[in-house]
C-alpha positions as CSV (number, residue, x, y, z in Angstrom):
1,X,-13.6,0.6,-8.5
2,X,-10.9,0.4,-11.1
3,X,-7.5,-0.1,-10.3
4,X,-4.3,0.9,-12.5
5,X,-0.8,1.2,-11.6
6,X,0.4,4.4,-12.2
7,X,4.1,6.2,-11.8
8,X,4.9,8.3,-8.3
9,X,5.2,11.3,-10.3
10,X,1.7,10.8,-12.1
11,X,-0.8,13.7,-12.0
12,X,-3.4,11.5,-10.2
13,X,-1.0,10.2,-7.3
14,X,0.4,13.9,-7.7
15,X,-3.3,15.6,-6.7
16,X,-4.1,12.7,-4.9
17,X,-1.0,12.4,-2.6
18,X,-1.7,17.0,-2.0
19,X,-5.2,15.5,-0.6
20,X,-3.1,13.5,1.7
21,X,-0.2,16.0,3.1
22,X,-3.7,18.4,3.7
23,X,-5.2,15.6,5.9
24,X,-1.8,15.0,7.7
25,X,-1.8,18.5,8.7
26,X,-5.2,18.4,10.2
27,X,-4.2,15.0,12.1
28,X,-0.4,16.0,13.1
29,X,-0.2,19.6,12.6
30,X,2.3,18.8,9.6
31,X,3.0,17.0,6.7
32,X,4.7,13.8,6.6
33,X,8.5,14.1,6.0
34,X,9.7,10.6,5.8
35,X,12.0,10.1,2.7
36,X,10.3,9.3,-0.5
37,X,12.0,8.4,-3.4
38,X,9.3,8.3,-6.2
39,X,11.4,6.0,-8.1
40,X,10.9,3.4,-5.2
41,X,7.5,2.5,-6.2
42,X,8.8,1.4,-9.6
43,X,8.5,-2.1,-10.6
44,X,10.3,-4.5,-9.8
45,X,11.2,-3.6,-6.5
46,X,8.0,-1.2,-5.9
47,X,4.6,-0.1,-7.4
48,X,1.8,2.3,-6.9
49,X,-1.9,2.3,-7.9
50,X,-4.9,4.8,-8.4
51,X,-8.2,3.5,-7.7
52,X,-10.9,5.3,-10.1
53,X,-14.8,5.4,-10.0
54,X,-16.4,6.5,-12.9
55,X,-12.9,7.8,-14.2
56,X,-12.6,10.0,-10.7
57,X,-9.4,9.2,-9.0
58,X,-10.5,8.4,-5.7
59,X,-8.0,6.4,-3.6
60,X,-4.5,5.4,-4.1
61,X,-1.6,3.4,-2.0
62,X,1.9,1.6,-3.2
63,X,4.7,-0.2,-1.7
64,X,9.1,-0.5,-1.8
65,X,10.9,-3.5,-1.1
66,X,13.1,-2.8,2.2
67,X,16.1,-4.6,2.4
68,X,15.2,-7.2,4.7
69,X,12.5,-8.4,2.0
70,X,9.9,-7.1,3.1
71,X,7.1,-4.9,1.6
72,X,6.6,-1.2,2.9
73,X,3.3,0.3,2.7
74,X,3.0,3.9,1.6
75,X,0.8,6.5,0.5
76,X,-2.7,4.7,1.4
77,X,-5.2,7.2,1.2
78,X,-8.8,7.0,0.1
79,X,-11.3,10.8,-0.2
80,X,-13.5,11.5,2.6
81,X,-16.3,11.4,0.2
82,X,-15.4,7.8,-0.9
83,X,-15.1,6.6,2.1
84,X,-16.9,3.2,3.8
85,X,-17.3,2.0,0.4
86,X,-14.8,-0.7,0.7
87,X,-12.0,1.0,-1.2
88,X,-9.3,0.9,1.1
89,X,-9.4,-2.9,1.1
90,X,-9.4,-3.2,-2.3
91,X,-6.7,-1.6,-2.8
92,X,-4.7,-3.0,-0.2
93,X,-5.8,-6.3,-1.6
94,X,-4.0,-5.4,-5.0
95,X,-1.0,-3.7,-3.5
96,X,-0.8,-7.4,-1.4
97,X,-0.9,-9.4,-4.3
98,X,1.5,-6.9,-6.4
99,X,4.0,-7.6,-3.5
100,X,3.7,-11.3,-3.5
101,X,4.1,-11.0,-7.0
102,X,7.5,-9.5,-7.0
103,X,8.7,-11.8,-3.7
104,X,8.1,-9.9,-0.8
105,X,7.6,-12.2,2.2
106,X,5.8,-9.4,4.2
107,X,3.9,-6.2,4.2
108,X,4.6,-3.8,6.7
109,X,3.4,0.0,7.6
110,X,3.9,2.2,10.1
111,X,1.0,4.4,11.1
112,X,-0.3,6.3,14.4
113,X,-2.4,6.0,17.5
114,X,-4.1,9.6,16.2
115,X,-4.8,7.8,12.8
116,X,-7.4,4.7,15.0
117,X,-9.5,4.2,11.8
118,X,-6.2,3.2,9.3
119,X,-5.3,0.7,12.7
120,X,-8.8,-0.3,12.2
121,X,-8.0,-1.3,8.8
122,X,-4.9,-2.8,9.1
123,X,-5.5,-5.2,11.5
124,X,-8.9,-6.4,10.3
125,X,-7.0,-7.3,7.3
126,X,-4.5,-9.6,9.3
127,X,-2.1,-7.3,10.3
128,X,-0.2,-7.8,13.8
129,X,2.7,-5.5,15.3
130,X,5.4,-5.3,14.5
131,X,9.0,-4.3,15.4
132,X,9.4,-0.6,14.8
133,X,10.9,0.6,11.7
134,X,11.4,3.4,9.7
135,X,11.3,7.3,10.2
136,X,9.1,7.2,12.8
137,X,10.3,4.1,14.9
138,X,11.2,6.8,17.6
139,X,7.9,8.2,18.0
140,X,5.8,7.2,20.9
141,X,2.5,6.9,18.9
142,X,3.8,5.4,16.3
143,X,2.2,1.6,15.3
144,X,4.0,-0.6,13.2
145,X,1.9,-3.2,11.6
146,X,2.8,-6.4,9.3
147,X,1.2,-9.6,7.9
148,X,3.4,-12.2,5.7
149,X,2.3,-12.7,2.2
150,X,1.6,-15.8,0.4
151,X,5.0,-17.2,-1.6
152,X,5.2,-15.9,-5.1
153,X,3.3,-18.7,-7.3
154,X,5.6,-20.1,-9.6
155,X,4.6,-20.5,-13.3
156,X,5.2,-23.2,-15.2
157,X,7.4,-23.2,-18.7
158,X,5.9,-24.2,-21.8
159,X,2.8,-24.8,-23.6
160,X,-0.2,-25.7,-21.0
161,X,-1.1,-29.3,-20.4
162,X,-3.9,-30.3,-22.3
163,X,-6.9,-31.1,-20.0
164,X,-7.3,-34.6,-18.3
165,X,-9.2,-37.3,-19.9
166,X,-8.9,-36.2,-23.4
């Protein structure tokens, strides 16, 4: 799978975040109304990714810096017929490292107990409770999940050192 950031407001995340809403409706009887600013998930404080296969758009996730530093998780969401192929840890994997990236010190999500195989997910990858947060923090079946992230790596300045022993 291919990954490439991509705007909020791209026709990919568009069609892929309709595939989404549909399967919320299935799971909670409606969509999910949490606020969304699409300019969140705009670098530097937020980014959002389309995973393709063979040029198909196929799974898709991003983050926002909250205020306390941390990373929120949004939007993960991979198509049934994709599914079990390892694409929602790749993507996850690249949304981490995005986050680092830009400073985060955490990742955090909020999910729900009727959603058992994104819990699955989550906390194979490392990821504990967490104090609830966010829309749903009043929600019984709300889960709120978080892992820290590795310190941004910082980058030298200058030309590279030539190699040792030469």
């Amino acid at each position: 799978m291919e990954i490439q950031p991509r705007p909020y407001r791209h026709p990919h995340v568009s069609r892929l975040v309709d595939r989404l809403q549909a399967e919320y409706v299935e799971i909670y009887g409606s969509p999910d109304n949490s606020p969304t600013d699409p300019g969140q998930f705009s670098p530097p404080r937020g980014s959002f990714a389309v995973g393709y296969v063979d040029g198909e758009p196929v799974a898709m996730g991003g983050w926002r810096l909250r205020e306390d530093g941390r990373a929120e998780l949004k939007r993960m969401y991979v198509t049934d017929e994709h599914r079990g192929q390892g694409h929602s840890r790749t993507v996850l994997a690249w949304l981490e490292g995005s986050a680092a990236e830009a400073g985060a010190s955490a990742m955090v999500l909020e999910t729900n107990q009727r959603h058992p195989a994104a819990i699955g997910l989550y906390r194979s990858c490392g990821y504990t409770e967490t104090p609830a947060f966010g829309h749903y923090a009043d929600d019984p079946l709300t889960v709120c999940l978080g892992r820290p992230l590795p310190p941004r790596r910082v980058r030298p300045a200058g030309p590279p050192s030539p190699p040792a022993g030469r």
